[in-house]
C-alpha positions in Angstrom: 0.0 0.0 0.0 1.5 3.5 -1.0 0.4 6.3 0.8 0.5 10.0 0.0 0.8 13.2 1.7 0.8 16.6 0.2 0.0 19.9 2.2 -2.8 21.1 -0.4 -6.0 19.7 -0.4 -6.1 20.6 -4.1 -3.2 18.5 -4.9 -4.7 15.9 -3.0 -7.8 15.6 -4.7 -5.9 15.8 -8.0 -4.2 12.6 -7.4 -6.9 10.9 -5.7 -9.1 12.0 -9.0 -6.2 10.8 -11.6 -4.1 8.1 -9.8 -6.9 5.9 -8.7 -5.9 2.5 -7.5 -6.5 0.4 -4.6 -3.3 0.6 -3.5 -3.0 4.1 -3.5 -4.0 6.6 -0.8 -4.0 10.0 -0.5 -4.8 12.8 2.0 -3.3 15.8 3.1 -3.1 15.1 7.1 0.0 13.6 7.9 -1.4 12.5 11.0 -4.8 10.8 9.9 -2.0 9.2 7.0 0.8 8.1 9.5 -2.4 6.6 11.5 -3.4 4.5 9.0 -0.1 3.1 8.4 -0.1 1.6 11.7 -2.7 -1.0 10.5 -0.7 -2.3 8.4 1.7 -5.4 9.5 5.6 -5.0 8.4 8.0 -2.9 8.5 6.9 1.4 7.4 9.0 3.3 5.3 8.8 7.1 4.3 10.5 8.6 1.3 10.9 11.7 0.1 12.5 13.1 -3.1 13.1 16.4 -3.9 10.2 18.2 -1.7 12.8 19.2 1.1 14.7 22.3 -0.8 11.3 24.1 0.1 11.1 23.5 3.2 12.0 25.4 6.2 14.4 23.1 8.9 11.4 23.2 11.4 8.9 21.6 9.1 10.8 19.0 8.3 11.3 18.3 12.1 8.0 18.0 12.7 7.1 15.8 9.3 10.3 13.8 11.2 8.7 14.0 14.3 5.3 12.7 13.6 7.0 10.0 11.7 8.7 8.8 15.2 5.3 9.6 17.5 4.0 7.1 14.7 6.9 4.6 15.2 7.7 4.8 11.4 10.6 2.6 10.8 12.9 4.0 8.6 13.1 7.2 6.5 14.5 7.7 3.1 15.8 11.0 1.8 16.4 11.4 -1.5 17.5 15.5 -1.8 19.7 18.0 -3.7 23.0 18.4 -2.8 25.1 21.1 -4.5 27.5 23.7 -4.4 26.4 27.1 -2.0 26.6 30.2 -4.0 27.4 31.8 -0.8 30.9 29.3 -0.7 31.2 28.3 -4.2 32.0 24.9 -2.4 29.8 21.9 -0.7 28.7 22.9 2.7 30.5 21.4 5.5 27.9 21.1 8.4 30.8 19.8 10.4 32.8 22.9 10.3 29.3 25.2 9.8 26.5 23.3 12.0 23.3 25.2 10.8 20.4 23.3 10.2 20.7 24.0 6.5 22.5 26.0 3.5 20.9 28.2 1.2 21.5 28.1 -2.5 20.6 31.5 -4.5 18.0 32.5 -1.9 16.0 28.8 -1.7 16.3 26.2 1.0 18.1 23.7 -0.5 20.1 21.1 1.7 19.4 20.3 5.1 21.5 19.5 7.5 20.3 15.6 8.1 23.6 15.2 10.4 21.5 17.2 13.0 17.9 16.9 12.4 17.5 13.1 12.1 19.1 12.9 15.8 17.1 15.9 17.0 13.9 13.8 15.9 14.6 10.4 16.8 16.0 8.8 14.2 20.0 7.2 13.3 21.5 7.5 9.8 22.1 4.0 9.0 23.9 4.7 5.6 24.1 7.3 2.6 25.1 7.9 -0.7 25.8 10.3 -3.5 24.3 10.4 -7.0 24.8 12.8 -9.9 21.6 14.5 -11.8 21.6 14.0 -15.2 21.8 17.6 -16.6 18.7 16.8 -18.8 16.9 16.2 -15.8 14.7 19.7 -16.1 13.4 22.1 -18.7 13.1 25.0 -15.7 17.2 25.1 -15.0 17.4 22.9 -11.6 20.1 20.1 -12.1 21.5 21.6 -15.5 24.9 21.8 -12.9 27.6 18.8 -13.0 28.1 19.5 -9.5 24.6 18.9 -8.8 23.9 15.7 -6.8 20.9 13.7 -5.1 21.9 12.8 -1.4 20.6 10.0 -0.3 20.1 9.1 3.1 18.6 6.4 5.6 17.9 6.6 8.7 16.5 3.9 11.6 13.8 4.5 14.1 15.6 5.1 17.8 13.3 3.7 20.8 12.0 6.4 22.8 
């Protein structure tokens, strides 16, 4: 079962009205979602691609957060990871530890070093994969230096 969350209602209802299937479910209250994925037996995973570099570093502590307080398993990340206009380099949460860069005025990478602990979760492994430069008609990912970050983290008790 695949289930769906987006903040608009109107987006929402647009999937629900063109992506009908029985295994598909949409809604746009995390909670009432992440509730529903209780009653299901296995293991619960949530992935997200791409919808973090507009996101402020507090909402996606609390998407984070409700994920734990509904003992969601793991997490997936799949999110840019490019060069700071500000640096003209990678950023180096070690040496700068901010919950996330900015890229030419836009949230793009967050700083999943300190948020996944700050929400319960444990990186359990990463990895790095280039973006095709054909990969959009609107400019994003027409960079080399452009990559996808991807990250998984564990469920800590608690």
């Amino acid at each position: 079962m695949l289930f769906r969350s987006d903040i608009a209602d109107t987006a929402t209802e647009l999937n629900k009205k063109n992506y009908s299937k029985d295994n598909l479910v949409f809604g746009s209250d995390l909670n009432s979602l992440l509730d529903n994925v209780q009653e299901r037996e296995g293991k619960s995973l949530l992935t997200h691609c791409r919808t973090m570099d507009i996101m402020f570093p507090e909402a996606v502590k609390n998407v984070y957060r409700a994920c734990h307080d509904h003992e969601i398993d793991l997490i997936l990340s799949a999110e840019y990871f490019s060069l700071s206009l500000d640096t003209l380099n990678y950023p180096d949460f070690g040496e700068n530890p901010v919950d996330t860069a900015h890229w030419d005025g836009i949230l793009v990478i967050q700083n999943l070093d300190k948020i996944f602990p700050e929400t319960g979760y444990r990186i359990i492994d990463r990895g790095f994969v280039p973006i095709p430069l054909f990969v959009s008609m609107t400019g994003e990912g027409w960079h080399s230096s452009t990559l996808i970050q991807l990250v998984l983290a564990k469920r800590v008790a608690g």
